[in-house]
C-alpha positions in Angstrom: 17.5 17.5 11.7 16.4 15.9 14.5 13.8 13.3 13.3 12.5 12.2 16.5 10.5 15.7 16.6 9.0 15.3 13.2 5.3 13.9 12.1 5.4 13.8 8.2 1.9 15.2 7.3 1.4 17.0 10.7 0.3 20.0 8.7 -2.4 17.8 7.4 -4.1 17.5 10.9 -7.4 20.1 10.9 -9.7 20.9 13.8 -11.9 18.0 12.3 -9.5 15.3 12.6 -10.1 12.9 14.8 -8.1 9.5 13.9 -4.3 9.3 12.8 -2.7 6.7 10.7 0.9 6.2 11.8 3.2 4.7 9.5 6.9 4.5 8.9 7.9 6.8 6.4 6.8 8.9 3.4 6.4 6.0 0.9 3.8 4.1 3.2 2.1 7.4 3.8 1.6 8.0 -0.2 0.6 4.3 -0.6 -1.6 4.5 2.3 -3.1 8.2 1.1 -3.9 6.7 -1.8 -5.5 2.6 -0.8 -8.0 4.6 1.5 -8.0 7.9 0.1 -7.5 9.5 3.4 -6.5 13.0 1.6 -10.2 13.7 0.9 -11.6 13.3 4.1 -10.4 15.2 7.2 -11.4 13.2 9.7 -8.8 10.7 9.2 -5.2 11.8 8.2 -2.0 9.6 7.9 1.1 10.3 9.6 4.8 9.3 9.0 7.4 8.8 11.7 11.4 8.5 10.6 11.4 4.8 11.1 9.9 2.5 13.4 10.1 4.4 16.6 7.7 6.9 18.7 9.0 9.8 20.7 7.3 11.3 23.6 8.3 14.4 20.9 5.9 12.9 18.4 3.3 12.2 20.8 3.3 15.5 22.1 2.6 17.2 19.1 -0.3 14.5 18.6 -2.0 16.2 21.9 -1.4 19.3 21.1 -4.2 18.7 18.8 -6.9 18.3 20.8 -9.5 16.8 18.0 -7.5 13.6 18.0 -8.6 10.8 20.0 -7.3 7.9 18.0 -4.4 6.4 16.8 -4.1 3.6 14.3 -0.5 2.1 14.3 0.7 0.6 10.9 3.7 -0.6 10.8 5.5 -3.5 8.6 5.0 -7.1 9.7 9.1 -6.6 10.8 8.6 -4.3 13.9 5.7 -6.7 15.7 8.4 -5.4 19.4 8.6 -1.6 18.2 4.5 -2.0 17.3 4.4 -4.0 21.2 6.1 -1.0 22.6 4.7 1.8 21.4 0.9 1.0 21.1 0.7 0.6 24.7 2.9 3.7 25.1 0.6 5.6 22.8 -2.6 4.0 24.4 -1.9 6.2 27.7 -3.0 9.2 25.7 -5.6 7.9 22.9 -8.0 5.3 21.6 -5.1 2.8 20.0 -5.6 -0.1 17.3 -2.9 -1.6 15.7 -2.7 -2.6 11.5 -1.4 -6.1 11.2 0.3 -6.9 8.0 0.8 -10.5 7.9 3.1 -11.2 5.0 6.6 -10.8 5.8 7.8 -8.4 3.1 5.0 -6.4 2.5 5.2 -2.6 3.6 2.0 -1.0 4.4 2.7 1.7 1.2 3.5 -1.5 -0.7 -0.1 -2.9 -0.4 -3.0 -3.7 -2.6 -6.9 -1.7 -1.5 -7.3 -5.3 -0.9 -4.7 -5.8 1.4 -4.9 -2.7 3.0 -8.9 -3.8 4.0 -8.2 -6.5 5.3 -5.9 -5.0 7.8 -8.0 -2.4 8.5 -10.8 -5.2 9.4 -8.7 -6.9 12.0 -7.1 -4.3 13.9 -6.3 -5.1 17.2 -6.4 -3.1 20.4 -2.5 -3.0 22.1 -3.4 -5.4 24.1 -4.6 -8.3 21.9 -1.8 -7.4 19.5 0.5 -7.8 22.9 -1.1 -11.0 23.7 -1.3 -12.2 19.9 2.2 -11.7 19.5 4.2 -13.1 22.6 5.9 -16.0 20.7 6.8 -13.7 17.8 10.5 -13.9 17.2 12.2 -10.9 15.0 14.7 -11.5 13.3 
């Protein structure tokens, strides 16, 4: 299978959707279903890619559906140069904000309602994240 074609939860996305949740894989996008309870409202679906990258695969199956106009990218506090890349990548097509998880080992299926939250209180646009995060070093 070629994974870099694949949205987990694609079938999810309805004519009412307007805002995916990108995450990294099927765990974060249970844990994340379940923190916000996106699975009751169709407006806002979550997403899983197969890892930490974006394809312009993946992104055009997001514009084939024409309802979506925003993009929230939630990745683990690990991939702050993958989250660099593809936010402004992604922010050529939609509205883009990115989730940043502070604590080092916490994945975004991993967190507390809490947790999640606060995240989703201080999303940044790709740009600030950009800015926020020049000095990062990844190890």
């Amino acid at each position: 299978t070629e994974f870099d074609q694949i949205l987990g939860g694609y079938d999810e996305i309805t004519d009412n959707t307007h805002t995916v949740i990108l995450v990294e894989g099927l765990f974060d996008k249970v844990g994340t279903d379940n923190n916000l309870n996106v699975y009751q409202d169709e407006e806002i679906r979550c997403l899983f890619t197969f890892g930490n990258k974006i394809s312009d695969s993946q992104i055009e199956l997001l514009n084939k559906k024409k309802s979506i106009k925003n993009v929230i990218l939630l990745y683990d506090y690990g991939t702050i140069k993958q989250s660099k890349t593809y936010s402004l990548k992604l922010s050529k097509y939609f509205n883009v904000l990115v989730g940043v998880i502070k604590q080092k080992d916490l994945d975004p299926g991993d967190m507390t309602k809490e947790q999640a939250i606060e995240v989703f209180d201080n999303l940044q646009n790709p740009i600030e994240f950009y800015i926020n995060n020049l000095n990062s070093v990844i190890i």
